[in-house]
N, C-alpha and C positions, 0 to 999 in steps of 0.2 A: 315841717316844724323848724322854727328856726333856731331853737335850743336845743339839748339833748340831755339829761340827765343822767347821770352813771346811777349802774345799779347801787353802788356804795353811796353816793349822796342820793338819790331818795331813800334807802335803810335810815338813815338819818334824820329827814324830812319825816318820815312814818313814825318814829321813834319819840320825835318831836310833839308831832301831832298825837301822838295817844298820851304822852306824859303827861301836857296841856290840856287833855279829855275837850279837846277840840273837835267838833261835829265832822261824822261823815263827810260834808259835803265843802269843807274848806280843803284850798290849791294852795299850790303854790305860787305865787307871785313872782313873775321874774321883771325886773325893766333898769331903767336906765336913766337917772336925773343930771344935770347941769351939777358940776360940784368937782370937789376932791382937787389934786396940786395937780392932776392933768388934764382935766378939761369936763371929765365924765366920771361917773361913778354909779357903779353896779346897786341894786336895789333888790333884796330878798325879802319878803314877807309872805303871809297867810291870809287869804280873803274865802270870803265865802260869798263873793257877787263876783260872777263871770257873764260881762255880756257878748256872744258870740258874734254881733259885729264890730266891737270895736278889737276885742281879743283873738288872738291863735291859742287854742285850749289842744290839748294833747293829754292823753295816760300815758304814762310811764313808768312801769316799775311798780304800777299799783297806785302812784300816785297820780291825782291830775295839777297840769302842770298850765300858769296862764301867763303871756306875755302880751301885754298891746300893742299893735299895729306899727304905733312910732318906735317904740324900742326895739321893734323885732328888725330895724331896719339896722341899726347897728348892733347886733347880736344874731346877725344869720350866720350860723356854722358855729353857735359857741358851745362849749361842751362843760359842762360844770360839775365837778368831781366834789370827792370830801378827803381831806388830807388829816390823817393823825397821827402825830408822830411826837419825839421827845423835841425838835426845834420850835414846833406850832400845830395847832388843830384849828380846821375850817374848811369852809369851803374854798374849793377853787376854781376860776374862768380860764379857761382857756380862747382865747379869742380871737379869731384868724382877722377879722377886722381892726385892731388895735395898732395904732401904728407905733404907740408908747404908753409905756404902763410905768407908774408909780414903785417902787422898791417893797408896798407892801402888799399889792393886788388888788386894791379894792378901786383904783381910780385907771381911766384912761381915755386915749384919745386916737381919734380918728382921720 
């Protein structure tokens, strides 16, 4: 898989998804669109359509986790945590393929 989910962000993702009374059978969404002041920008959402040839689907932590094909190509080895603290709360990439990140996390480049 080419993401990896920390147990502390899927607790979150779960947490998410029951508050929402979102079905069983919704993932997580992980990818990557054209965007943001570095070139790239992270994309987190919830689907409940996973097709297994276009996507890498994984469980995680209990949760299942979908990335496609094209995105997985610049997010192999990312690791995506949940940060909360009194400076900020969110999620966070850690991303070995980045060669420049934006000052607030959410954009970058390759």
């Amino acid at each position: 898989m080419s993401v990896i989910v920390t147990e502390k962000a899927a607790s979150e993702i779960k947490r998410v998804i029951e508050g929402q009374n979102m079905p069983e059978t919704t993932c997580l969404r992980i990818g990557v669109a054209g965007g943001g002041c570095s070139g790239f920008q992270y994309s987190l959402g919830f689907d409940e359509n996973v097709d297994k040839a276009k996507d890498h689907v994984s469980d995680q932590h209990g949760i299942s986790v979908a990335v496609d094909k094209k995105s997985s190509l610049y997010l192999d080895g990312t690791t995506i945590d949940f940060h909360e603290g009194l400076d900020k709360r969110g999620f966070v990439f850690n991303n070995p393929n980045a060669v420049k990140s934006c000052g607030c996390g959410s954009s970058f480049s390759c």
